[in-house]
Phi, psi and omega in degrees: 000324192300326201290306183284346154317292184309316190275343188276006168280300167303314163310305212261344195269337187291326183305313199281331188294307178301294186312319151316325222113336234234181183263169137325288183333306198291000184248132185274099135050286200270351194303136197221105159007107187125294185347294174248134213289357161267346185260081182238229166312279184312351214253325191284351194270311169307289203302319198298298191317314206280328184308282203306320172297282196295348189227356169092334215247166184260120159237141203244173196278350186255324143307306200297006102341316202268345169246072194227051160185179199273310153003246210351311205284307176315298186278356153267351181265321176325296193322304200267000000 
C-alpha cells in the first residue's frame, strides 16, 4: 500500500503544479494551501478543477476548505 500512497502522491502533486503553474519542484510533500503566491483563493478553485477532473472525485462546499495540502488531499482521494 505504502508504494501506491507514494505514486498517488506524485500524482497529486504533478496535478497541483499543472494547476498552479508552477514547476514540480515548488510542490513539496508538504506543500500546504498558502505556500505558494499562485496557491491562494482563486489559485485553490483551479487546484479543486484538476482534482475532479484527473481523480475523478466531487469536491463540495464542505470539502473544499479541508483540502488544502497535498496530506488533506492525498487522504481524501484514498477515501473515495
Amino acid at each position: 500500500m505504502e508504494g501506491t500512497n507514494e505514486e498517488l502522491e506524485v500524482k497529486v502533486r504533478t496535478a497541483l503544479a499543472k494547476a498552479l503553474s508552477v514547476s514540480l519542484d515548488d510542490i513539496t510533500p508538504e506543500t500546504e494551501f498558502g505556500d505558494l503566491p499562485q496557491w491562494d483563493s482563486m489559485g485553490h478553485m483551479e487546484v479543486m478543477m484538476v482534482l475532479e477532473d484527473k481523480f475523478g472525485v466531487e469536491v463540495n462546499a464542505d470539502t473544499i476548505g479541508e483540502l488544502a495540502s497535498i496530506p488533506a488531499i492525498c487522504k481524501y482521494i484514498l477515501g473515495k
